[in-house]
N, C-alpha and C positions, 0 to 999 in steps of 0.2 A: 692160328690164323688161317692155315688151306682148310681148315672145316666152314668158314665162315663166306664160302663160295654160293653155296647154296639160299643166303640168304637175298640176294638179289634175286634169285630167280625164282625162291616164295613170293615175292614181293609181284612181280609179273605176272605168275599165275595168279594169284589173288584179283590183279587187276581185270584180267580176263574172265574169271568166274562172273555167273551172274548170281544176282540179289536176288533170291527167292523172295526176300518177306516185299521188296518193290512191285515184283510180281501178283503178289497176293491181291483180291479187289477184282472189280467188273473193269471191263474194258470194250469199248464201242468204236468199231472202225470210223473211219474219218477219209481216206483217202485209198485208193486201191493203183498202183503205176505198174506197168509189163511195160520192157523194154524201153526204160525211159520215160513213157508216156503216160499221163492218168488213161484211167479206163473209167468210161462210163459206166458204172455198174450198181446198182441200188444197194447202199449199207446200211441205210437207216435200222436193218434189224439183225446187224451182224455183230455178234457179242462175242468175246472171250472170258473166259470168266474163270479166274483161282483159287480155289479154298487151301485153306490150310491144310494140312495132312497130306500134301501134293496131288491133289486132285485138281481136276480142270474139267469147264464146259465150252461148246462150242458153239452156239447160234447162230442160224442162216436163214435167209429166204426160203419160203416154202414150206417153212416148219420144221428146217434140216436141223437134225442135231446129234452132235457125240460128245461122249464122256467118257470118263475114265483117270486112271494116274499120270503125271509125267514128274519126266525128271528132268535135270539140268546136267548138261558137261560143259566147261569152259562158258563158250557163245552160242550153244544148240542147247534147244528145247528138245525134247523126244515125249510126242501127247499120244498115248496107247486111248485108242476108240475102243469101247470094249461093246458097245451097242452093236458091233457087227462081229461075225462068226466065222471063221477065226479073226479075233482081237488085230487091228490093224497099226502099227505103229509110222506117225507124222514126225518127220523131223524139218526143223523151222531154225535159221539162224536168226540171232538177235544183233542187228545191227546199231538198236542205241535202245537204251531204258534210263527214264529219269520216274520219279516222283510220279510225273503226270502223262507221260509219251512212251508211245512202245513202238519200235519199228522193225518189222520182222521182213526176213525173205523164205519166200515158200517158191516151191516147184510145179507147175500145173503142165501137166505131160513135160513136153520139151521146154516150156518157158519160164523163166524165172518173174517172179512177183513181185512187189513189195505191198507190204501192205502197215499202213498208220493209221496207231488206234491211242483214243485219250482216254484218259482214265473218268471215273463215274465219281463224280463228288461223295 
């Protein structure tokens, strides 16, 4: 019976981990909020994008793009850009993932972000 402690608390972490294969598939911003508030900002060409094998792409305005591996801890994403020299590593919490919705917060200098993206049929 005192070995059987540990099983609620597998049960929590697990709840905490994210879904990698939910992850998996293109993803197209939808919505961009700092401090509360949406931000105006053009997303029509702002893509995430997961392959298998834990790779990940990034697309932005302007032709921006990075790539590389990431991984998963708990509620953090960690997306290593390896298109720039030395290799830069993104860390992004995942504040909800379903099926079809990702809502992540990012850092841009001092401000935090949020940003929602839907999934690509």
């Amino acid at each position: 019976m005192k070995k059987l402690w540990f099983l609620p608390a597998l049960a929590l972490i697990s709840a905490c981990a994210l879904d990698a294969d939910r992850l998996t598939g293109r993803w197209r911003a939808v919505a961009l909020y700092q401090a509360g508030q949406k931000v105006a900002a053009p997303l029509d060409s702002v893509r995430l994008i997961f392959h298998g094998m834990a790779r990940f792409e990034f697309h932005s305005a302007g032709f921006y793009y990075e790539t590389g591996p990431f991984r998963t801890s708990g509620k953090h994403l960690f997306l290593t850009d390896t298109t720039q020299h030395p290799s830069k590593e993104h860390t992004l919490k995942v504040l909800y993932l379903s099926d079809d919705t990702l809502k992540i917060q990012m850092k841009k200098e001092a401000a935090e972000q949020v940003l929602f993206l839907a999934k690509d049929k």
